[in-house]
LUMGU-643563 format. One record per residue (C-alpha): y negated, x negated, z negated; residue number from 0; residue in one letter. Coordinates in steps of 0.5 Angstrom, whole numbers. Layout:
+-------+-------+-------+-----+----+
:     y :     x :     z :   i : aa :
+-------+-------+-------+-----+----+
:     Y :     X :     Z : NUM :  A :
...
+-------+-------+-------+-----+----+
% end
This chain:
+-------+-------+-------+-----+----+
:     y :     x :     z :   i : aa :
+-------+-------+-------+-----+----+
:    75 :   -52 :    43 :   0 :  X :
:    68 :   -47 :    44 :   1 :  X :
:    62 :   -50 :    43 :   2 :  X :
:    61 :   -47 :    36 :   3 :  X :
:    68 :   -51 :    34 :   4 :  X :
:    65 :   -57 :    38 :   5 :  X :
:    59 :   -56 :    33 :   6 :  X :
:    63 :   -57 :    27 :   7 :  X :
:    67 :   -62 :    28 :   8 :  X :
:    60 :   -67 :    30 :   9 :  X :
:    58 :   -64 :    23 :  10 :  X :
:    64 :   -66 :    20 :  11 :  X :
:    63 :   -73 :    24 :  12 :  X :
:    56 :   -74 :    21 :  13 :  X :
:    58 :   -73 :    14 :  14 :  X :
:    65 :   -77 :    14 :  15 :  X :
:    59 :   -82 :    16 :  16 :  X :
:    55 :   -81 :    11 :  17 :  X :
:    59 :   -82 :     5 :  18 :  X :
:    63 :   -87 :     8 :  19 :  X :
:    57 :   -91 :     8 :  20 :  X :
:    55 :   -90 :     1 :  21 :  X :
:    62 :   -92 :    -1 :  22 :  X :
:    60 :   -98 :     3 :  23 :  X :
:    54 :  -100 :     0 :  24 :  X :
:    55 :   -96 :    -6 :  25 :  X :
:    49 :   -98 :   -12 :  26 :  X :
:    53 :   -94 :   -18 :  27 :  X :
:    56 :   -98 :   -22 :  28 :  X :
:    61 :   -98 :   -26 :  29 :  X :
:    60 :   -98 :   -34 :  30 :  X :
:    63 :  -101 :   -39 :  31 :  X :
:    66 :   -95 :   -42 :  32 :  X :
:    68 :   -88 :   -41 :  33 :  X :
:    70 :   -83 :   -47 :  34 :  X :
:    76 :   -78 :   -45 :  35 :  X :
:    72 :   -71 :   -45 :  36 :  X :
:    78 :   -67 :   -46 :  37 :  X :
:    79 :   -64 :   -39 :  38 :  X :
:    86 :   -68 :   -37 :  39 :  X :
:    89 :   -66 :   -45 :  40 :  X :
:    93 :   -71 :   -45 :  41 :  X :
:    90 :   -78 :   -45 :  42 :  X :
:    97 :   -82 :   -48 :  43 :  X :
:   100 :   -85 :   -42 :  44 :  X :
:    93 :   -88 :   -39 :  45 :  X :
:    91 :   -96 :   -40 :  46 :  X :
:    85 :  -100 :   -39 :  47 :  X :
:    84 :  -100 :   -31 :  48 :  X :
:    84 :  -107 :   -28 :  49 :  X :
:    79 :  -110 :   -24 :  50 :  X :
:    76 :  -105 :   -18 :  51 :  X :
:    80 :   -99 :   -22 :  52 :  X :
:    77 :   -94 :   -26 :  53 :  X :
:    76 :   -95 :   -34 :  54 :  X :
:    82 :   -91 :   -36 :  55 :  X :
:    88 :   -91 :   -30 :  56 :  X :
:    96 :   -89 :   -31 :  57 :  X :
:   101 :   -89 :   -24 :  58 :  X :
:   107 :   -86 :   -26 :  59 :  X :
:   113 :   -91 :   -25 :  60 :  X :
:   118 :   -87 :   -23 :  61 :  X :
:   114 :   -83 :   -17 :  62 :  X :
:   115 :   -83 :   -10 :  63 :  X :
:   108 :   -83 :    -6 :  64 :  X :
:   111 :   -83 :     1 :  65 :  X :
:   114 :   -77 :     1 :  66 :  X :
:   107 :   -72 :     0 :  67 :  X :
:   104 :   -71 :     8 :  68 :  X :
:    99 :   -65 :     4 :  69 :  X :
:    94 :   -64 :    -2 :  70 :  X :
:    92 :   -58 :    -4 :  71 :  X :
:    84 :   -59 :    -8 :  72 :  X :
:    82 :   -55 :   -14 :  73 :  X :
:    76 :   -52 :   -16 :  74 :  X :
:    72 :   -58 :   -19 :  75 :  X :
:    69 :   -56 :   -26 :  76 :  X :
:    64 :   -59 :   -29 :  77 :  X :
:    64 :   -61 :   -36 :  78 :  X :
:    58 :   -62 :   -40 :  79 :  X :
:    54 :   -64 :   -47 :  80 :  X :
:    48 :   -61 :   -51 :  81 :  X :
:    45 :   -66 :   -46 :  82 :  X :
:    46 :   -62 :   -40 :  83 :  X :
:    47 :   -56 :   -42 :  84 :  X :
:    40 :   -54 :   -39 :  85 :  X :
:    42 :   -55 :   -31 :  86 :  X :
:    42 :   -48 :   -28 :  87 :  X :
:    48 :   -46 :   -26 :  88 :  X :
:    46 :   -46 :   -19 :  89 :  X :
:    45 :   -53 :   -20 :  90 :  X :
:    51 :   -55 :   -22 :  91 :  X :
:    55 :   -50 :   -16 :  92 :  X :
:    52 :   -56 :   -12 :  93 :  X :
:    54 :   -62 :   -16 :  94 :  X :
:    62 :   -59 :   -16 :  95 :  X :
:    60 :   -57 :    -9 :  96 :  X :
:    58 :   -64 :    -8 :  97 :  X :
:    65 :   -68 :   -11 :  98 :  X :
:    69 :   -63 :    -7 :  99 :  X :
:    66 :   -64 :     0 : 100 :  X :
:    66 :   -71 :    -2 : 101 :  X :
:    74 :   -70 :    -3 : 102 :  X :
:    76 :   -66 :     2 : 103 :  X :
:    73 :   -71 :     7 : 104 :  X :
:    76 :   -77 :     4 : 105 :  X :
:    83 :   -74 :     4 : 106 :  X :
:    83 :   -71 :    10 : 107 :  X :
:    84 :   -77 :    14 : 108 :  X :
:    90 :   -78 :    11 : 109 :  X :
:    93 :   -71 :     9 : 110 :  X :
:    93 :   -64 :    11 : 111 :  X :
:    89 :   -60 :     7 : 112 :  X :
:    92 :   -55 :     4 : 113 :  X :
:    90 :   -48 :     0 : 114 :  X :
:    97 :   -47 :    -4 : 115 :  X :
:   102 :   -52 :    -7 : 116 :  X :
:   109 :   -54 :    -6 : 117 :  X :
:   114 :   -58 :    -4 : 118 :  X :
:   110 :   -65 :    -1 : 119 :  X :
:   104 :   -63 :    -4 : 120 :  X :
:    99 :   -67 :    -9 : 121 :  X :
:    94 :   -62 :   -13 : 122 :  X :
:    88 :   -66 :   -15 : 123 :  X :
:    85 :   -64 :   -21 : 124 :  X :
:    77 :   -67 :   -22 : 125 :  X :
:    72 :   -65 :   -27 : 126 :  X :
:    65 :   -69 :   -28 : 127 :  X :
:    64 :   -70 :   -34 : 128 :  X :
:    60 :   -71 :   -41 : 129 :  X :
:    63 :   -71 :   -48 : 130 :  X :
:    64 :   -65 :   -50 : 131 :  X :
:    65 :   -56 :   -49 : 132 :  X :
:    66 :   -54 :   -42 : 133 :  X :
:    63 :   -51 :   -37 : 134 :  X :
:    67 :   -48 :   -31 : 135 :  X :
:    64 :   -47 :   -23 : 136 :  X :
:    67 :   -40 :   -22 : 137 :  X :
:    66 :   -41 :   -14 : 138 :  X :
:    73 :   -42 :   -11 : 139 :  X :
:    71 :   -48 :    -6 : 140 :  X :
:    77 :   -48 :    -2 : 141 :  X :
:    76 :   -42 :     1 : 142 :  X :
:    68 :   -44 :     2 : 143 :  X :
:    69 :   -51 :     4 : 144 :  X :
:    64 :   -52 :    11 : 145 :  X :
:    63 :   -58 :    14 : 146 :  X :
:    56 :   -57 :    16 : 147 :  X :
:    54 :   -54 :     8 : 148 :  X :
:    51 :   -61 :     6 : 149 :  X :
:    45 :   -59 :    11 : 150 :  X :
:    43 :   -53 :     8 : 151 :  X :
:    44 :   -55 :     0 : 152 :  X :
:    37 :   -54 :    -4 : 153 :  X :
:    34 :   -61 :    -7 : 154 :  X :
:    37 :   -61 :   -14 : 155 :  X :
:    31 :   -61 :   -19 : 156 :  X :
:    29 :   -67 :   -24 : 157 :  X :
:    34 :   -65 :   -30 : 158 :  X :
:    39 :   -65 :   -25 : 159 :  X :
:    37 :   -71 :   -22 : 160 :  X :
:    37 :   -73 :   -30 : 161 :  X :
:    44 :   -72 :   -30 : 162 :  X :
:    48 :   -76 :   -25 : 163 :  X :
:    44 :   -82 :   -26 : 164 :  X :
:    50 :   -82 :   -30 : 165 :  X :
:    56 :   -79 :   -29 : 166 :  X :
:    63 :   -79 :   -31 : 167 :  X :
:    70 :   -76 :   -28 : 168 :  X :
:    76 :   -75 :   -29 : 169 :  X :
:    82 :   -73 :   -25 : 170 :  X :
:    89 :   -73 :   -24 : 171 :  X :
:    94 :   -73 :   -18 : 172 :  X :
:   100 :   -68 :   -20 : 173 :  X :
:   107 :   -66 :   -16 : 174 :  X :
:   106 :   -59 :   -13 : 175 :  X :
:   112 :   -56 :   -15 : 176 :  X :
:   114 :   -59 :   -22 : 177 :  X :
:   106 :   -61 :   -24 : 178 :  X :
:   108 :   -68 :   -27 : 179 :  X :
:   102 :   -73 :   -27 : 180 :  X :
:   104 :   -77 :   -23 : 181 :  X :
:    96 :   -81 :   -22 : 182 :  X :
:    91 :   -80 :   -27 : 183 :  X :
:    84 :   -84 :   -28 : 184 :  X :
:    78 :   -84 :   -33 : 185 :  X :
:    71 :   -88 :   -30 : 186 :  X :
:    64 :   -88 :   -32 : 187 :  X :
:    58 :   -90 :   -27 : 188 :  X :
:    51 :   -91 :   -27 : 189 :  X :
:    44 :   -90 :   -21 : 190 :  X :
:    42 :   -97 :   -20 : 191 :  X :
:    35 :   -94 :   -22 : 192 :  X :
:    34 :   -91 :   -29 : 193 :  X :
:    34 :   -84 :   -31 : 194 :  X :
:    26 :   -83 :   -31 : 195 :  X :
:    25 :   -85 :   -24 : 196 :  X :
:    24 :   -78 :   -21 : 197 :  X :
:    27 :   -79 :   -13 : 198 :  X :
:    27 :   -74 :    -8 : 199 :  X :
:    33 :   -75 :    -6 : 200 :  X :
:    41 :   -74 :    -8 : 201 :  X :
:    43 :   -82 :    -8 : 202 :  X :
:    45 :   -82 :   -15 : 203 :  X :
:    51 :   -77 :   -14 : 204 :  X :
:    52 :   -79 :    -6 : 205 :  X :
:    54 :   -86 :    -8 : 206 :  X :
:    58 :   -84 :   -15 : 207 :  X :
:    62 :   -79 :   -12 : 208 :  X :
:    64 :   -82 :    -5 : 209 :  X :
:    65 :   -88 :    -9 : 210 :  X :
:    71 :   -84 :   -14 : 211 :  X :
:    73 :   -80 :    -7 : 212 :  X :
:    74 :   -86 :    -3 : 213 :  X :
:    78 :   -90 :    -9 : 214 :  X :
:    83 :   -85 :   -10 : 215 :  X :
:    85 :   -84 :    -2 : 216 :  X :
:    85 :   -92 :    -2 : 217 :  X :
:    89 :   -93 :    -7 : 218 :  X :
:    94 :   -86 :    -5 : 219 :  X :
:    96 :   -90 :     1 : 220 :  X :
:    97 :   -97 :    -2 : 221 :  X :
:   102 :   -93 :    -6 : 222 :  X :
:   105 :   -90 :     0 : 223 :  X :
:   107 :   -96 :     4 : 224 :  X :
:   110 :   -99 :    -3 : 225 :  X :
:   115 :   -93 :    -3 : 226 :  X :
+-------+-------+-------+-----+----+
% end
């Protein structure tokens, strides 16, 4: 391994830490409701989440977990409401960057990444959510994915920071060849501090979202040693 590979790899280190530390302490919590945005279309097989769960949850019953050694990540898209629709796009480029790094780190420890589905595949799709319209990031991250990309993201501005002081997410887990729902949640959490405190820093988001990628690798592995 050169010394460029070496770079990357203590890159992905430091990171990895990162987020593993905000999980660990995280102060986003959850809120007591979250209402469905439209994203996952069909929201009829999901259930009120148990405690340490997401709000809304649904694990397909006849699903065997331990068969899928892969997951491929799609594109994260962010949804919002008249209430955000005034964070510039870049802005938003780096909050979908930001759960979609947050992701791939997590599952990777467990599963191979990959960019296309077949057998042995899990497709993850996950959207940041707000109640309504839809706002698609067109960057196709997977092919831009760097460890090392959190080192030079620009600091979000205050309307950004305005909006993951609360933020919600959605996600499913699907088969990559027949695209059957085999894991879906609907979750809601809140920054400790409120929304007028204006912080030069990303805390809000780093704890919401290594909270929602480090739960779904957790619970995948707990349904693999089911099976």
């Amino acid at each position: 391994m050169g010394a460029e590979g070496a770079a990357r790899r203590v890159g992905r280190a430091m990171i990895a830490l990162g987020v593993l530390a905000a999980f660990a302490g995280c102060a986003a919590k959850q809120t007591r409701s979250a209402a469905p945005s439209g994203f996952l279309r069909d929201y009829s097989q999901l259930h009120k989440g148990k405690e340490g769960q997401a709000l809304l949850v649904y694990v397909n019953p006849s699903a065997h977990f331990a068969q899928y050694s892969k997951v491929l990540i799609e594109p994260v898209t962010i949804w919002h409401s008249a209430a955000t629709s005034s964070i510039p796009t870049d802005e938003a480029q780096l909050l979908a960057d930001e759960l979609d790094d947050a992701l791939r780190l997590a599952l990777d420890e467990d599963f191979k990444v990959v960019e296309a589905p077949g057998p042995g595949v899990l497709r993850v799709r996950a959207a940041i959510t707000e109640a309504e319209g839809s706002w698609h990031v067109d960057d196709h991250v997977a092919g831009r994915f760097d460890p090392n990309l959190r080192a030079v993201k620009a600091e979000p501005s205050s309307a950004t920071r305005d909006f993951v002081g609360e933020a919600g997410v959605e996600a499913e887990v699907l088969d990559g060849v027949s695209g059957e729902r085999l894991l879906a949640a609907v979750d809601r959490r809140a920054g400790a501090r409120t929304l007028a405190t204006k912080k030069s820093t990303w805390q809000d988001v780093h704890e919401a979202f290594a909270y929602w990628a480090e739960r779904p690798r957790v619970r995948l592995a707990e349904l693999r040693s089911e099976d």
